[in-house]
Structure formats: structure tokens, C-alpha cells
N, C-alpha and C positions, 0 to 999 in steps of 0.2 A: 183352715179349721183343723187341729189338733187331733190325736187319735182318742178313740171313742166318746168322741166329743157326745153325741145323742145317741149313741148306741141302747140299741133296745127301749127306745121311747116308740112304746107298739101303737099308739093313737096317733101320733106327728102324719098329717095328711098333705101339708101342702109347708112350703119352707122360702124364701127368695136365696140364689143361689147363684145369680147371674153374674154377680163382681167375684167368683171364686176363683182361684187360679189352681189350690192344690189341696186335693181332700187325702189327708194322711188315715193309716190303716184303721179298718173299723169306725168312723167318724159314723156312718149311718148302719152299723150294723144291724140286724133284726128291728128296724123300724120298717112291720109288717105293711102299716098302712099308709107309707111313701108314695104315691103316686107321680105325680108332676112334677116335673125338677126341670130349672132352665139350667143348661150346662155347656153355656155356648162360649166362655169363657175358661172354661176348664183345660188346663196342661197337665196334670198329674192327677190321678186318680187310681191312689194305690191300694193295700193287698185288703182285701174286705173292707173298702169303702161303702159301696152297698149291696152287699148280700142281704141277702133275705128283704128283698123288697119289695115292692109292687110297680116298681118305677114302669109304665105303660107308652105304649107308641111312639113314634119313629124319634127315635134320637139322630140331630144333627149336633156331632161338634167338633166344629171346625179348626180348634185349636189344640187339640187334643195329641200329645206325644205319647203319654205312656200310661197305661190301664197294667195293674198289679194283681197278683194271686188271685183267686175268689174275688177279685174287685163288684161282678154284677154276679156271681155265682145266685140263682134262682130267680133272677129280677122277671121278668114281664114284658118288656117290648118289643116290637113287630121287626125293626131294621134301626141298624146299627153304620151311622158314618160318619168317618174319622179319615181327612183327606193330608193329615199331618200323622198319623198315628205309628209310630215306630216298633213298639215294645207290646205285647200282650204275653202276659202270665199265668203261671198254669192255671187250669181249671176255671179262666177268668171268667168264662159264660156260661156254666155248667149248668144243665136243668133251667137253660132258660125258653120255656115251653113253645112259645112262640116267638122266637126270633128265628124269622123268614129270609135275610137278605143281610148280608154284612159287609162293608167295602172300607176297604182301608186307602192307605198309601203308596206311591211308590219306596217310600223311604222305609219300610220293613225291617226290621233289622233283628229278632228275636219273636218268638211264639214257642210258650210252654207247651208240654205235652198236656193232649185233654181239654184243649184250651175251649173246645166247642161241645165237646162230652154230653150227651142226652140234649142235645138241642132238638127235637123233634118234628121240628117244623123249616130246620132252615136248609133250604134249596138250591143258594145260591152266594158262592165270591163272587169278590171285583175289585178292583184295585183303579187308582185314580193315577192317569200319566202323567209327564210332565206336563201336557197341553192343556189337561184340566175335563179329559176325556175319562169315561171309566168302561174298562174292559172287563171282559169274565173267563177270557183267556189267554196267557202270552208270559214272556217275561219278563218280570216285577222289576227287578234289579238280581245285583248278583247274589244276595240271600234267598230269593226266596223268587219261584213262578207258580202259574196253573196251569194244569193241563187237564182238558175234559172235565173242569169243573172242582178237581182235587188240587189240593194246597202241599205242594212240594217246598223243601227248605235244604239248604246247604249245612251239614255240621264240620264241626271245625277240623274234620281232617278232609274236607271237601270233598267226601262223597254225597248224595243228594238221598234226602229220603223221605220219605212219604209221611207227612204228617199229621190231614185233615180229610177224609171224604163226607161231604155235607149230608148227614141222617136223609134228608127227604129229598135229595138229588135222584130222579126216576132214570137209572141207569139198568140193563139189564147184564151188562160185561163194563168188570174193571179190569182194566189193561194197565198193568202197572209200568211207570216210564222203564226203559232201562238205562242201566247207568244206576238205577236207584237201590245203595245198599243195605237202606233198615227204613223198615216199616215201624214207626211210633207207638208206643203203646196207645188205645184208645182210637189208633187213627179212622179206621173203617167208623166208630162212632152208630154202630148197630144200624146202619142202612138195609133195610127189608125188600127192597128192589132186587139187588144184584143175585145173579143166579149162577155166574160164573167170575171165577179171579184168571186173569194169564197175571203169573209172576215172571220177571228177568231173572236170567243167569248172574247179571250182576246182582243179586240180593245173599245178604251176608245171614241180616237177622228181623227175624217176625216177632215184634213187641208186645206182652202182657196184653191179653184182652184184646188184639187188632183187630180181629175181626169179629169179637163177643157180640153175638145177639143177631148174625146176619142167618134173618130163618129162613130167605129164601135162596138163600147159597148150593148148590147144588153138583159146580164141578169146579 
């Protein structure tokens, strides 16, 4: 489907979408009243494919590589899995109110800054081994692991840095790994739990806004 193919068709409530393989930029933009969407056949779904939607409850898609810019930026749904998914782009989740639970791939390979941004509800990675097992702690590949529930990633001068802590992960101490040089803009993602940070010696640089909105931060 071609870019903004239905963009901003605000009454579109239901669509057949199963035989899709690639929804280029904006295709469902601002179609407010999107609900339901089978997307189980989906490989590409790139940069505001559907923002601004209502797209609701547990997305499984199993075939799934690469999610783009603002792809689901404000959507709607509970949990998010993509056991092939390599590629997520900035702000790809943003203000998505309830998304609880997100599990990707081992095959990881790229995650924009922000990519979880005002998620407010979600709790919890995981990532799927090769056995077909999914974890919520260990190491992913050589891009990317978790530790305590936070989303670490390798940048390309191979130092490691901090790039996601889940909003509504109930943690009272963030212990940052060490070894880890920059902190992501966005990364903290306003978690209201944490009361104290330990940073490493190894940390070079604290990104725009890290830790913006952590009110119960205290040492």
C-alpha cells in the first residue's frame, strides 16, 4: 500500500489487511477510528504508517522486520510481539498509553532514540532466543542486551549505552551497567518509581531530557 494511501480517513473503522506485506510512510495516518487491523503478514511497516490510531490489543506479528519513525506513534495497544523484528525507529511508540509488554527478537539490530517515549504503562522487555524461549533479561546479541529490565545498545564506536528504561518498570535504584558511555536522550522515559540513580565511571554523556519527569528521584 503506497504512502498515504488512507491517510486521514477519520471514520475507517475496520480494513482487511492480512495479505499485506509493506505499508509505506503515512498509509494510515490520522485514521482516528482504526481499530482492528490483522497484521500478521506484515514485513515493513514504515515511518507513520499508523500514527494517530486506535489500533487496540495485543498485536502478534510474526513476520515482522522493520517498524519506521512514528510508525504506531499514539496507537492504542496492550502488548507488542515481533519474534523477527530487527529495526525500530525513533519515536516509533510514542504516547502509546497502554502498551504494557513489548518483546522483540534476537536479531536487533537498530532502535531510535525515544523509541518508547511517554509509554506510560509499559513494564516490561523481552526478547525471543534462538530456542524460541523469551527472556526479560540476558544478552540479546551483539547490539543490543537487558539488564534489570533496562534496554542497553552498542553504538558504533562500541561503547554501550543506555537507551530505554520502561515508564512503569517499579524499580526503586537504577544502577546504571558500567562500561556504559551515554545515556540516550529520552532514555529514563519519566519513570516515577526510581528514587536513586548510581552512575559508572565509565559515563561520558547524560542525553537531552534522560531523565525528565523522574519526580521521585531523590539521590
Amino acid at each position: 500500500i503506497g504512502q498515504y494511501a488512507f491517510a486521514g480517513c477519520d471514520l475507517l473503522k475496520d480494513i482487511n489487511l492480512s495479505n499485506v506485506s509493506t505499508f509505506n510512510n503515512n498509509v494510515f495516518y490520522k485514521c482516528t477510528s482504526l481499530e482492528n487491523v490483522d497484521l500478521k503478514n506484515a514485513e515493513f511497516i514504515k515511518e507513520s504508517a499508523f500514527e494517530s490510531t486506535s489500533i487496540e490489543g495485543n498485536l502478534v506479528l510474526n513476520n515482522l522486520t522493520y517498524v519506521g519513525d512514528y510508525a504506531f506513534k499514539d496507537a492504542m495497544f496492550t502488548t507488542f510481539t515481533a519474534p523477527k523484528l530487527e529495526h525500530i525507529g525513533y519515536y516509533a511508540f510514542q504516547n502509546n498509553e497502554k502498551l504494557a509488554e513489548f518483546i522483540f527478537s534476537n536479531k536487533l539490530s537498530f532502535i531510535g532514540s525515544a523509541a518508547f517515549n511517554n509509554c506510560v504503562s509499559l513494564s516490561k522487555y523481552g526478547y525471543y532466543t534462538s530456542d524460541g524461549n523469551v527472556l526479560g533479561d540476558g544478552i540479546i546479541n551483539d547490539y543490543a542486551l537487558l539488564d534489570k529490565g533496562s534496554l542497553y545498545t552498542y553504538m558504533n564506536n562500541g561503547k554501550l549505552q543506555l537507551s530505554s528504561v520502561p515508564q512503569n518498570m517499579e524499580t526503586h535504584t537504577l544502577e546504571v551497567l558500567e562500561g556504559t558511555a551515554r545515556i540516550d536522550f529520552f532514555a529514563g522515559n519519566e519513570n516515577k518509581s526510581v528514587k536513586r540513580i548510581i552512575l559508572p565511571d565509565s559515563l561520558e554523556i547524560i542525553g537531552n531530557y534522560a531523565f525528565y519527569g523522574y519526580n521521585g528521584l531523590q539521590t
